[in-house]
DSSP file (Angstrom, degrees, kcal/mol; ACC not computed):
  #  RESIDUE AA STRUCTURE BP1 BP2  ACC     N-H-->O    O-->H-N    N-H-->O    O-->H-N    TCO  KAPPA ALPHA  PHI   PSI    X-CA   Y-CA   Z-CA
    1    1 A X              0   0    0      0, 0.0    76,-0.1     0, 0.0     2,-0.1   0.000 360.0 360.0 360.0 136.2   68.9   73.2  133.3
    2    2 A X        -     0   0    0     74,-1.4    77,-0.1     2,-0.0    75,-0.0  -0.133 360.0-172.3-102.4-150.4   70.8   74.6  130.0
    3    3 A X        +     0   0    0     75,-0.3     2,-0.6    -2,-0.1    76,-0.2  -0.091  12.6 176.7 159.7  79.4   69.7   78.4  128.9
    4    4 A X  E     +a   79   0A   0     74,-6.0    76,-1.5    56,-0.0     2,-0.5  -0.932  14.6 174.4-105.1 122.3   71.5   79.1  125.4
    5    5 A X  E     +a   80   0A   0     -2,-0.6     2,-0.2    74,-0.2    76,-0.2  -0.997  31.6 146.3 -95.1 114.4   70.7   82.4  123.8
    6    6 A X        -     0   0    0     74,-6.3     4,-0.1    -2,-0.5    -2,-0.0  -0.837  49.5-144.7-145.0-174.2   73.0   82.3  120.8
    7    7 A X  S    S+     0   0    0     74,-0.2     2,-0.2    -2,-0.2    77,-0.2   0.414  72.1  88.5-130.2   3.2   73.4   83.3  117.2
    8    8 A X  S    S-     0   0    0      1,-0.1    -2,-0.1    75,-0.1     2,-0.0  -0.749  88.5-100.2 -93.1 160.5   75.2   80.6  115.6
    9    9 A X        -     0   0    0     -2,-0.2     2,-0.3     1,-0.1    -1,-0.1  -0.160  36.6-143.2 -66.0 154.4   72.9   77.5  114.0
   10   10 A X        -     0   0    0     80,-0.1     2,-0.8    -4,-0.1    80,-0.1  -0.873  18.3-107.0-136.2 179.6   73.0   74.9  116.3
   11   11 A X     >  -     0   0    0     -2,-0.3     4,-1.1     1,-0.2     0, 0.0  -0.767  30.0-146.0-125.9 112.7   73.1   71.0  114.9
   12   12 A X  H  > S+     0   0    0     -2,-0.8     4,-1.8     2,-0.1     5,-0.3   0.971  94.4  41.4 -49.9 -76.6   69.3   69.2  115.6
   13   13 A X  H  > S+     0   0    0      1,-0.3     4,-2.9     2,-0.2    -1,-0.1   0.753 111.0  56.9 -58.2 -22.6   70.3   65.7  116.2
   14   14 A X  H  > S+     0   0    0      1,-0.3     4,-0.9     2,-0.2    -1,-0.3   0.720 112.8  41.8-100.5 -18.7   73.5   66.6  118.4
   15   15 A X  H  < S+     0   0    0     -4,-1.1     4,-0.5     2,-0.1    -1,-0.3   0.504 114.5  48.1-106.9  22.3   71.6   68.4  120.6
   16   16 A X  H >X S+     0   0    0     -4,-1.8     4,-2.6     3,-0.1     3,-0.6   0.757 117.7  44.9 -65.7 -70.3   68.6   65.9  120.8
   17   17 A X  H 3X S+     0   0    0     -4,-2.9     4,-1.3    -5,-0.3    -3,-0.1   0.802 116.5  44.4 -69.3 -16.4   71.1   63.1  121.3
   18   18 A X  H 3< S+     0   0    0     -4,-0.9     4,-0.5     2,-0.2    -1,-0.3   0.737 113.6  51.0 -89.4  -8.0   73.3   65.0  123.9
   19   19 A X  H X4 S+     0   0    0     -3,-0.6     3,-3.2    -4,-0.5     4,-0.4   0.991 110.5  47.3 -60.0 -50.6   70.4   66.1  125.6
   20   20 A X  H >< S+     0   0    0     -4,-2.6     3,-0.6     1,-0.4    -2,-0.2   0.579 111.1  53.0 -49.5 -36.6   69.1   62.5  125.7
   21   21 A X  T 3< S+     0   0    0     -4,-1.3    -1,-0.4    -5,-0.2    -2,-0.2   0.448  95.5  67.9 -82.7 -16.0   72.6   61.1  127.0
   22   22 A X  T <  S+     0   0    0     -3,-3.2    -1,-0.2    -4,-0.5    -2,-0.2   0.684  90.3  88.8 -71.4 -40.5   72.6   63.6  129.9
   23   23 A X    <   +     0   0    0     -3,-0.6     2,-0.4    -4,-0.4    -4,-0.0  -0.293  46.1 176.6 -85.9 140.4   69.4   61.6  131.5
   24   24 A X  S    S+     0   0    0      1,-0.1     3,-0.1    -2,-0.1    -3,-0.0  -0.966  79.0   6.5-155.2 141.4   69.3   58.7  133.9
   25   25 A X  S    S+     0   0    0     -2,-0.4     2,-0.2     1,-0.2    -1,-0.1   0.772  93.3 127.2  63.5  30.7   66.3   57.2  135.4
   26   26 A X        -     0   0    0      1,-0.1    73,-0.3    73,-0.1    -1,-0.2  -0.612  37.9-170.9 -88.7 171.5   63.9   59.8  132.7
   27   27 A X        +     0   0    0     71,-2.1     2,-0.4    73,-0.4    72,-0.2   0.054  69.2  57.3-127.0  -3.2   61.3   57.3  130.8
   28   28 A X  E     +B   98   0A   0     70,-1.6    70,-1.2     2,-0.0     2,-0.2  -0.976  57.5 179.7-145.8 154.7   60.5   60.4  128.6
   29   29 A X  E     -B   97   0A   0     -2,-0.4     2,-0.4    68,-0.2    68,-0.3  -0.853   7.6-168.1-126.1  84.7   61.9   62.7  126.6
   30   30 A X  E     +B   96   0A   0     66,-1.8    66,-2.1    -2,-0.2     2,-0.2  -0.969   6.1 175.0-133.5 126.0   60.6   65.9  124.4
   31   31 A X  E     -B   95   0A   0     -2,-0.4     2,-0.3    64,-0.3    64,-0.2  -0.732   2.8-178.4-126.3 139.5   61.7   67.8  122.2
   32   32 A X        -     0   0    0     62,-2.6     2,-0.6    -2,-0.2    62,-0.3  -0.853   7.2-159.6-142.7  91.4   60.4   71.0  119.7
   33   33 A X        -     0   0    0     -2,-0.3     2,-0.4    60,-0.2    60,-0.2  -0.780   9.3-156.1-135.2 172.3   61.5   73.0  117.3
   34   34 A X  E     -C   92   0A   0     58,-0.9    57,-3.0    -2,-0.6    58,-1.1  -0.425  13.6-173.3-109.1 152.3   60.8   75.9  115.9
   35   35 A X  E     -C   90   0A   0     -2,-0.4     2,-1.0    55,-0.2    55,-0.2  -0.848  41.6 -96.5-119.8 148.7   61.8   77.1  112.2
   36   36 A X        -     0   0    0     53,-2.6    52,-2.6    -2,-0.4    53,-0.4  -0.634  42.7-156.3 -71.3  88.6   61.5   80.1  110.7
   37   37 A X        -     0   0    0     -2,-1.0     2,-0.2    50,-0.2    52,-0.1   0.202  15.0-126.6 -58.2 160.3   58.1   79.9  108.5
   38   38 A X        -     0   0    0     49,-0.1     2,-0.2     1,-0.1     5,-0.1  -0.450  36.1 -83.2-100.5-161.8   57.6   82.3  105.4
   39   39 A X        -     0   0    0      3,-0.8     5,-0.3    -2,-0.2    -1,-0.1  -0.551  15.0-147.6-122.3 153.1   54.9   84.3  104.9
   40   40 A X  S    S+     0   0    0     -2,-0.2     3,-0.1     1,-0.1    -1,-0.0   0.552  99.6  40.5-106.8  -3.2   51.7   83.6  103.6
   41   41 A X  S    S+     0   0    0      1,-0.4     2,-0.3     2,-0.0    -1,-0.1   0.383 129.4   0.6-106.7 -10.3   51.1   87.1  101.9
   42   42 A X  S    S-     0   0    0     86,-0.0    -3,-0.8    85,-0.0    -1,-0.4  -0.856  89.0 -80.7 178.9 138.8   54.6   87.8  100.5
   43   43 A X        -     0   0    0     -2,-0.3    85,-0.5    -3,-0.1     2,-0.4  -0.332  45.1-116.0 -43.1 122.3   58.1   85.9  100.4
   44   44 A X        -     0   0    0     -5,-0.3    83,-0.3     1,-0.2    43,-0.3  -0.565  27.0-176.3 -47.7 115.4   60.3   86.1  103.4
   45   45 A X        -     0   0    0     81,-1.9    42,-0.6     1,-0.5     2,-0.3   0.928  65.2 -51.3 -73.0 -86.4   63.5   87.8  102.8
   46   46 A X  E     -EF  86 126B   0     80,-0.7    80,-1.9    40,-0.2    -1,-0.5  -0.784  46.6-118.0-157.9 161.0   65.0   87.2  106.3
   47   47 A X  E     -EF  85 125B   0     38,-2.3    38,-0.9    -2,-0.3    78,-0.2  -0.993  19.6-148.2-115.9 116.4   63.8   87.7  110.1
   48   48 A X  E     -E   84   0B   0     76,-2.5    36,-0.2    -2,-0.3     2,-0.2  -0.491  20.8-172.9 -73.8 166.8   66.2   90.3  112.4
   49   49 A X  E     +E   83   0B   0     34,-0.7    34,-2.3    74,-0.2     2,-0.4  -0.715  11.4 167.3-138.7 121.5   65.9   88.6  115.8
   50   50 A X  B     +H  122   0C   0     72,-2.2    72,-2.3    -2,-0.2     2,-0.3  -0.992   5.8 165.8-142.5 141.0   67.5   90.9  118.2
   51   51 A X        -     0   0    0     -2,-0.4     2,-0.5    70,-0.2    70,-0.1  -0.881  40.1-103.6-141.2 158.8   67.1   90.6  122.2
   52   52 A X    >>  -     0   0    0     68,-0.5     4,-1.8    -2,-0.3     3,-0.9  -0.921  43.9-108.5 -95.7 134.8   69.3   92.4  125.2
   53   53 A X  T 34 S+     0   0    0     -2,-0.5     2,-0.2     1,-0.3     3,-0.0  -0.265  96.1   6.5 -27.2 126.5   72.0   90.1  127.0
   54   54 A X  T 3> S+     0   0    0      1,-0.2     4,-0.8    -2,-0.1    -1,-0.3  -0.013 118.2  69.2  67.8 -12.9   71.5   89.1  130.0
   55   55 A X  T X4 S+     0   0    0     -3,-0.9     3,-1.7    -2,-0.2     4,-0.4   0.923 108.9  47.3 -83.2 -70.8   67.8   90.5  130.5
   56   56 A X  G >< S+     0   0    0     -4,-1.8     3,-4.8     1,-0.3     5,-0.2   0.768 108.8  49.3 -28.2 -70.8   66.9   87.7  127.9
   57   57 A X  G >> S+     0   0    0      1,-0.3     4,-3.4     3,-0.1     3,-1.1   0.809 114.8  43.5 -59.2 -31.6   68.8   84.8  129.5
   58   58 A X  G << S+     0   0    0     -3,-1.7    -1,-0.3    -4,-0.8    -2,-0.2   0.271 116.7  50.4-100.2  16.7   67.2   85.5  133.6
   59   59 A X  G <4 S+     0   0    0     -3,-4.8    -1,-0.4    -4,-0.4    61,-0.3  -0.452 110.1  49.0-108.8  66.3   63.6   85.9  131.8
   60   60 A X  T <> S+     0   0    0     -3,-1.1     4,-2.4    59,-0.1    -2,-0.2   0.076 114.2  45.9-148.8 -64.6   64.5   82.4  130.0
   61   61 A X  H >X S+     0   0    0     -4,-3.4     4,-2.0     2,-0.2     3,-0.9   0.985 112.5  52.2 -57.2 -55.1   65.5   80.9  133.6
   62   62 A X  H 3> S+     0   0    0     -5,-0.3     4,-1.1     1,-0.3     5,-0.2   0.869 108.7  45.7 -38.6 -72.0   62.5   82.2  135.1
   63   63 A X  H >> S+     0   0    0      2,-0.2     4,-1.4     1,-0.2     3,-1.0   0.728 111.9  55.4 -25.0 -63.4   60.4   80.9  132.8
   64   64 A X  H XX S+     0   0    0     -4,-2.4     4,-3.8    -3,-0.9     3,-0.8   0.968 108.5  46.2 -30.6 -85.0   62.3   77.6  133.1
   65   65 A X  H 3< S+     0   0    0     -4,-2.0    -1,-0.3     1,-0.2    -2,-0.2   0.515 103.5  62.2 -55.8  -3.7   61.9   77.3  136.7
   66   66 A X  H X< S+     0   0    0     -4,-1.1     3,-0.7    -3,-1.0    -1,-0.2   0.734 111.8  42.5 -81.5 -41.1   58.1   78.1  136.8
   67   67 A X  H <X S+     0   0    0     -4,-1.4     4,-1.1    -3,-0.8     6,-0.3   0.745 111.3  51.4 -86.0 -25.6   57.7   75.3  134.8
   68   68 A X  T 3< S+     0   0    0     -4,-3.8     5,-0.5    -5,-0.2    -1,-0.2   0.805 110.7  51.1 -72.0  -2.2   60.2   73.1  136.8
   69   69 A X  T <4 S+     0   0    0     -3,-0.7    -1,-0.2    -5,-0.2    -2,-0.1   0.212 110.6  52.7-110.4   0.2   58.3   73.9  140.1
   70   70 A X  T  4 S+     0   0    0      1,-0.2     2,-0.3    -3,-0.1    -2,-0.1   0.317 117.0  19.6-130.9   7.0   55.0   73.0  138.3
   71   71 A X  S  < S-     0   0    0     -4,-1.1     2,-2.5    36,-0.1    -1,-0.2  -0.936  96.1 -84.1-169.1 156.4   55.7   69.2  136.8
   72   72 A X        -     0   0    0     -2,-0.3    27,-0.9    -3,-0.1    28,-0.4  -0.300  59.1-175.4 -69.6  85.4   58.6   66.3  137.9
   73   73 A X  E     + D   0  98A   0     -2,-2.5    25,-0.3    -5,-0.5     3,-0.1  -0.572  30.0 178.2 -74.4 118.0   61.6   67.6  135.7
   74   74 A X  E    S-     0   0A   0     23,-1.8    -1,-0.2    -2,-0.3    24,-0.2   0.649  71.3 -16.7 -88.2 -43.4   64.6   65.9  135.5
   75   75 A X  E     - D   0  97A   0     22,-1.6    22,-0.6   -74,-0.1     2,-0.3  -0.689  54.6-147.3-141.1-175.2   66.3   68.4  133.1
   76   76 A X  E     - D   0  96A   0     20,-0.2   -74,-1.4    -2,-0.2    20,-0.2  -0.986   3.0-167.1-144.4 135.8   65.6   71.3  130.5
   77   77 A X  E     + D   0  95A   0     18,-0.6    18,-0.6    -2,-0.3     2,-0.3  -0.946  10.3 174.1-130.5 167.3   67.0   72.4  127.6
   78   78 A X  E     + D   0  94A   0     -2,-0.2   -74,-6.0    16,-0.1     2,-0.3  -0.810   8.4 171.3-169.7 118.9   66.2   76.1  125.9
   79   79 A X  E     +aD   4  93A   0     14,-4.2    14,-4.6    -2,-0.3     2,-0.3  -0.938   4.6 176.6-133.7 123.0   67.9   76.8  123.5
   80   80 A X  E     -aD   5  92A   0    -76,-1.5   -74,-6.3    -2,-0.3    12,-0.2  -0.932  17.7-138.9-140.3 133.0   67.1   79.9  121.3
   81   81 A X        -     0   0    0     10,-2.7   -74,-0.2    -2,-0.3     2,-0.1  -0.310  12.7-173.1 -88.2-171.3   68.9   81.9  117.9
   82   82 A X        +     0   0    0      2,-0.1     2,-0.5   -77,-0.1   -32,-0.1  -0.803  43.8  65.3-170.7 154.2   69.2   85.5  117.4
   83   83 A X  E    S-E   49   0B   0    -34,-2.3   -34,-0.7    -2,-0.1     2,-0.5  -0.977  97.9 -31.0 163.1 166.6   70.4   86.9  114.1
   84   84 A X  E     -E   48   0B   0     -2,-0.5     2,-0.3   -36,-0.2   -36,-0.2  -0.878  66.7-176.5 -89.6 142.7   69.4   87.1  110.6
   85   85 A X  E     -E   47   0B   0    -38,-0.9   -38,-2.3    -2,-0.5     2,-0.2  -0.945  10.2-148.9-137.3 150.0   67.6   84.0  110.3
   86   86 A X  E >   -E   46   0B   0     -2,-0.3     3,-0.9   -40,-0.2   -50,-0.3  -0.805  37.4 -80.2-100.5 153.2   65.9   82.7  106.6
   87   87 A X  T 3  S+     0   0    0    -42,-0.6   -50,-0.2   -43,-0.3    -1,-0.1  -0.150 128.7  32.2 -27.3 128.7   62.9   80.7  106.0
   88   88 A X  T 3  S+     0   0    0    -52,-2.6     2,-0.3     1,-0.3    -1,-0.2   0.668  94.0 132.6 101.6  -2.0   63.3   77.1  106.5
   89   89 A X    <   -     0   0    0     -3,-0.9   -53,-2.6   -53,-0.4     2,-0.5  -0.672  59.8-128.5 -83.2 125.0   66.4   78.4  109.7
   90   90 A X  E     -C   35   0A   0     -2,-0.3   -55,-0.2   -55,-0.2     3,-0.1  -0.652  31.6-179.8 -79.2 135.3   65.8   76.5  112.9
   91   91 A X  E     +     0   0A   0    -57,-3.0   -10,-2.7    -2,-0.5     2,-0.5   0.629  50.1   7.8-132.6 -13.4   65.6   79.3  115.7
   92   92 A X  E     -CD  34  80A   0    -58,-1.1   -58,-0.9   -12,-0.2    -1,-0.3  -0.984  42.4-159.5-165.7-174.6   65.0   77.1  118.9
   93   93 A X  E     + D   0  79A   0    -14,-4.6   -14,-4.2    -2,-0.5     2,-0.3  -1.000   5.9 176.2-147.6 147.4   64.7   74.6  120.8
   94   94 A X  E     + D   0  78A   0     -2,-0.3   -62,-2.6   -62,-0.3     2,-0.3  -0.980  10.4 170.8-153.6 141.6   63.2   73.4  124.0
   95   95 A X  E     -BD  31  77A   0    -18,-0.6   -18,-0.6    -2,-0.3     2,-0.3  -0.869  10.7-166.3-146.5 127.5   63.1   69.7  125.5
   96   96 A X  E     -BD  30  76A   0    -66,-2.1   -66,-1.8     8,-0.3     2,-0.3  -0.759   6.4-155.8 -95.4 145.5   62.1   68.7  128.9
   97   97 A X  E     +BD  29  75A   0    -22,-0.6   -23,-1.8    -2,-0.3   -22,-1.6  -0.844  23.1 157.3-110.2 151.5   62.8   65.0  130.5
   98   98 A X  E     -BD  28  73A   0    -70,-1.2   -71,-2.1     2,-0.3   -70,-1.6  -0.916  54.9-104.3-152.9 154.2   60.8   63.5  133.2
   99   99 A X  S    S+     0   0    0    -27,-0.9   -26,-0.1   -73,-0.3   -73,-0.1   0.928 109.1  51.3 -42.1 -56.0   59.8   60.0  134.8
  100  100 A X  S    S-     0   0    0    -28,-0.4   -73,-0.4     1,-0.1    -2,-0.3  -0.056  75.4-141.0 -96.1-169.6   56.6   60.4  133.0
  101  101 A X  S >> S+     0   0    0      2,-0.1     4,-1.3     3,-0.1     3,-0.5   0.696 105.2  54.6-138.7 -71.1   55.8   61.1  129.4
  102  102 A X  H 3> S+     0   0    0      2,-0.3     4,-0.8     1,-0.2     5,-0.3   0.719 110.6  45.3 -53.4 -27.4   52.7   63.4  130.3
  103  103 A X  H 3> S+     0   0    0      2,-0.1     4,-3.3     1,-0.1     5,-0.4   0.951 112.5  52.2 -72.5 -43.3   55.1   66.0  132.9
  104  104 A X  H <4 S+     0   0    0     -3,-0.5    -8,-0.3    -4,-0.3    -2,-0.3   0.794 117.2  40.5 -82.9 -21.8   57.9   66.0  130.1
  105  105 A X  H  X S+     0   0    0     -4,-1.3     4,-1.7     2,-0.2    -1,-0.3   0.750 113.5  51.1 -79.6 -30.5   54.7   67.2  127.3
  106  106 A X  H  X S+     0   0    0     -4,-0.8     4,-2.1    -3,-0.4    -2,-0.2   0.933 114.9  38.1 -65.1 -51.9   53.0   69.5  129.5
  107  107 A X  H  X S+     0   0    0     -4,-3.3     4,-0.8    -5,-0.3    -2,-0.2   0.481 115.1  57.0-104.8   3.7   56.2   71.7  130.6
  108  108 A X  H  > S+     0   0    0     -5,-0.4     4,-1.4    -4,-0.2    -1,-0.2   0.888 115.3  40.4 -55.4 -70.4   57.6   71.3  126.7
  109  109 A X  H  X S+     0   0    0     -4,-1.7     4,-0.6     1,-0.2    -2,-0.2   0.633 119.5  41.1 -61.0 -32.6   54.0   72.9  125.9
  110  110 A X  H >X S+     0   0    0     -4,-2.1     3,-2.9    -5,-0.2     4,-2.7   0.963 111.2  58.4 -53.8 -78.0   54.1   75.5  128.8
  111  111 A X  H >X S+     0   0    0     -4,-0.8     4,-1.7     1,-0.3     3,-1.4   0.683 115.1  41.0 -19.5-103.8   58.0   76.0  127.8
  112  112 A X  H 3X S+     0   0    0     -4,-1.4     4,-0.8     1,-0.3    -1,-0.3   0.254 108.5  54.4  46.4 -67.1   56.5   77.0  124.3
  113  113 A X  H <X S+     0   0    0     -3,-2.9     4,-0.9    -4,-0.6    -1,-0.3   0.894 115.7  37.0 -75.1 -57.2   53.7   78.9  125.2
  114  114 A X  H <X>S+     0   0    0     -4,-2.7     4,-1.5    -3,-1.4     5,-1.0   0.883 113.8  58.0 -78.9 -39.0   55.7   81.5  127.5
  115  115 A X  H >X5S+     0   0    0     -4,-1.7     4,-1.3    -5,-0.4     3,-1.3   0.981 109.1  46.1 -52.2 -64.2   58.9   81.5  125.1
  116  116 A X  H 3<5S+     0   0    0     -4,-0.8    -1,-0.2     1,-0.3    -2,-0.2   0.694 131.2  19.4 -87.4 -16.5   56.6   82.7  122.2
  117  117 A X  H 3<5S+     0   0    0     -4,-0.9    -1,-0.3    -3,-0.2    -2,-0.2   0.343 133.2  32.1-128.4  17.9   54.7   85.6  124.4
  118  118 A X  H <<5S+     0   0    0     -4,-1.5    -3,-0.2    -3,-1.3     2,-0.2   0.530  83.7 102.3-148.3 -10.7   56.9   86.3  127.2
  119  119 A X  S  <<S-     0   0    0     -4,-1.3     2,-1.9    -5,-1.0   -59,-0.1  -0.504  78.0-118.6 -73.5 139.6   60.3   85.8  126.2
  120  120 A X        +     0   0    0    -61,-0.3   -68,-0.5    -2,-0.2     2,-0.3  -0.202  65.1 130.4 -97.5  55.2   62.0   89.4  125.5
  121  121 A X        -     0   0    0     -2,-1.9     2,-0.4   -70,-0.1   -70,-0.2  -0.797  48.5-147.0-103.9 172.9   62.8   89.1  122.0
  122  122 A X  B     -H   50   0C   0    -72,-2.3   -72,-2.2    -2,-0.3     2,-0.4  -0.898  12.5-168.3-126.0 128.6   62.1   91.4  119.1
  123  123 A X        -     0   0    0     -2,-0.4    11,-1.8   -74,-0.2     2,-0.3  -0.902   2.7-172.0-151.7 100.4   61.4   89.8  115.5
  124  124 A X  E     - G   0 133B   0     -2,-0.4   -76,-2.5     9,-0.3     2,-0.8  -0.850  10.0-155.0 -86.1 117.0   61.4   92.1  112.4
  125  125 A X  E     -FG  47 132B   0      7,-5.3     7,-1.0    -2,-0.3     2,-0.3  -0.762  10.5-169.3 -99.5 124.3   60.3   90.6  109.5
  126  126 A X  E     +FG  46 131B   0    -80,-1.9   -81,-1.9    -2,-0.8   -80,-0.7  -0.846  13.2 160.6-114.9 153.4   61.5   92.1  105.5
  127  127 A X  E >   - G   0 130B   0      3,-1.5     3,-0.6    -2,-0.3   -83,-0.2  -0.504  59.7 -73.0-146.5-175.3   60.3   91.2  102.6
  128  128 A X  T 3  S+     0   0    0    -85,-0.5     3,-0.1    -2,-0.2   -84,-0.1   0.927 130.3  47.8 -59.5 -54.0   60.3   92.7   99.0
  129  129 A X  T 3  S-     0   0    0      1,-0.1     2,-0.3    -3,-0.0    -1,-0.2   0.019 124.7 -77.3 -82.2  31.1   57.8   95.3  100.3
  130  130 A X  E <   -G  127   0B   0     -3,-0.6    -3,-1.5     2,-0.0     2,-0.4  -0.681  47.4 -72.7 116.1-161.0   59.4   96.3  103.2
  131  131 A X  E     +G  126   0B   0     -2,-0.3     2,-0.3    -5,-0.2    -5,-0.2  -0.992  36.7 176.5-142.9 151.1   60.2   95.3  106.8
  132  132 A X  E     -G  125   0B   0     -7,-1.0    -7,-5.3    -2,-0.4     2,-0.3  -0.968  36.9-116.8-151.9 143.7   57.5   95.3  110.1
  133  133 A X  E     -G  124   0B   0     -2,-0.3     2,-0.9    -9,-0.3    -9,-0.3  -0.603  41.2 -96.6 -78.1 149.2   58.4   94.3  113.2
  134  134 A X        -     0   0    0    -11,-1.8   -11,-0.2    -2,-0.3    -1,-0.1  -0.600  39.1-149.2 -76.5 100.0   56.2   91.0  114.3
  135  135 A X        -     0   0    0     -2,-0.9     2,-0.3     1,-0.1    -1,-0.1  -0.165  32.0 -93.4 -63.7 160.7   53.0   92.2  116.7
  136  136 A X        -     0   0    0    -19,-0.0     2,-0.2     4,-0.0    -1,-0.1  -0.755  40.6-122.0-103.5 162.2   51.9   89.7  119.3
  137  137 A X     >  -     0   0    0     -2,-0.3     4,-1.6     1,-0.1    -1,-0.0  -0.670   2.0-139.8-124.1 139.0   49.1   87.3  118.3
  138  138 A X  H >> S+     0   0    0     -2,-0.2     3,-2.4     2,-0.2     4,-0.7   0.975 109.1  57.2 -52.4 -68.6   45.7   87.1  120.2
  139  139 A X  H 34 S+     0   0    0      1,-0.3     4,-0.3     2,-0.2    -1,-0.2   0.690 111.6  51.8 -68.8 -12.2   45.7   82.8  119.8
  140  140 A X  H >> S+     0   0    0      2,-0.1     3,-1.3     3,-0.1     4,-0.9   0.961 111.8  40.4 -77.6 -32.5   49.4   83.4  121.8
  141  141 A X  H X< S+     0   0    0     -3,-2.4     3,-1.3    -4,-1.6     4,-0.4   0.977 117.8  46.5 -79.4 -60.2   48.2   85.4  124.6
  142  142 A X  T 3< S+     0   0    0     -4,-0.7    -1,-0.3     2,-0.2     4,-0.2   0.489 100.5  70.6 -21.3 -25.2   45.0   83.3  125.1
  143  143 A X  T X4 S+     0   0    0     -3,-1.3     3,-1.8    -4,-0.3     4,-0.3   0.903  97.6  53.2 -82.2 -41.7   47.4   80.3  124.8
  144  144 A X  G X< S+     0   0    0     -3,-1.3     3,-2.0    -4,-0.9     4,-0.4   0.803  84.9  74.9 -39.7 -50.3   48.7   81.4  128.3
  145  145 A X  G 3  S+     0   0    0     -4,-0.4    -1,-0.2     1,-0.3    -2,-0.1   0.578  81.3  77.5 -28.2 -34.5   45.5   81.5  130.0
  146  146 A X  G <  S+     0   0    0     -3,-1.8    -1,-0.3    -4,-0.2    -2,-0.2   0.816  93.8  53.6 -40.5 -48.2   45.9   77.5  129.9
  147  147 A X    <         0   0    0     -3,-2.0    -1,-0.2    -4,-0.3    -2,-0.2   0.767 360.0 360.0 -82.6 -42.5   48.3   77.9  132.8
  148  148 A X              0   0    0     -4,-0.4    -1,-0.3     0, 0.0    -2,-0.1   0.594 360.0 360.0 -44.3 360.0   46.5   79.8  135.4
């Protein structure tokens, strides 16, 4: 299991391909990430992302192991920015390996779900007309429900 909370850009393909080299005996591999979108009501200036140390990373493992206890994991990766971030900015990553192609999609899509509502970061968005911190979104919280 990796757990990165970082603030430098991190490099798509090199950590796709070192996760991927990491595995023996997986037959699947999946991988997601997420970029920073603009807005559909005004241009993105930038996104603060600001989290505390160390609270973040042990509700990142948690998270991680709920889903490792709940499909046949070989590995995990979660890898996640903090920053100023721009449109178009890759800001995480999550890939599961498995035996099976259906565990390693499931606990990607779990992974996902709980990262986007449960994860303790804080995402302020500015724009020309100002800056609002990012509320949480009904279709995330619902997304959870999936799990029970």
């Amino acid at each position: 299991m990796d757990i990165r909370v970082q603030e430098a850009a991190f490099d798509l393909g090199a950590e796709a391909n070192a996760f991927a080299a990491r595995q023996r005996g997986m037959g699947a591999i999946v991988t997601f990430t997420g970029v920073v979108r603009d807005l559909d009501d005004a241009p993105l200036r930038h996104m603060q992302v600001e989290h505390y140390p160390g609270m973040t990373e042990k509700a990142l493992t948690k998270i991680a192991a709920d889903a490792a206890s709940r499909w046949d994991l070989g590995d995990i990766l979660i890898l996640h920015r903090y920053g100023r971030l721009a449109p178009d900015d890759l800001i995480m990553m999550v890939a599961t390996a498995s035996r099976h192609r259906r565990d390693a999609f499931e606990a990607a899509t779990f992974l996902m779900d709980f990262l986007k509502s449960r994860a303790p970061f804080w995402k302020k968005e500015e724009t020309e007309s100002g800056s609002d911190w990012v509320a949480a979104k009904q279709d995330d919280e619902d997304a959870l429900n999936d799990w029970d």
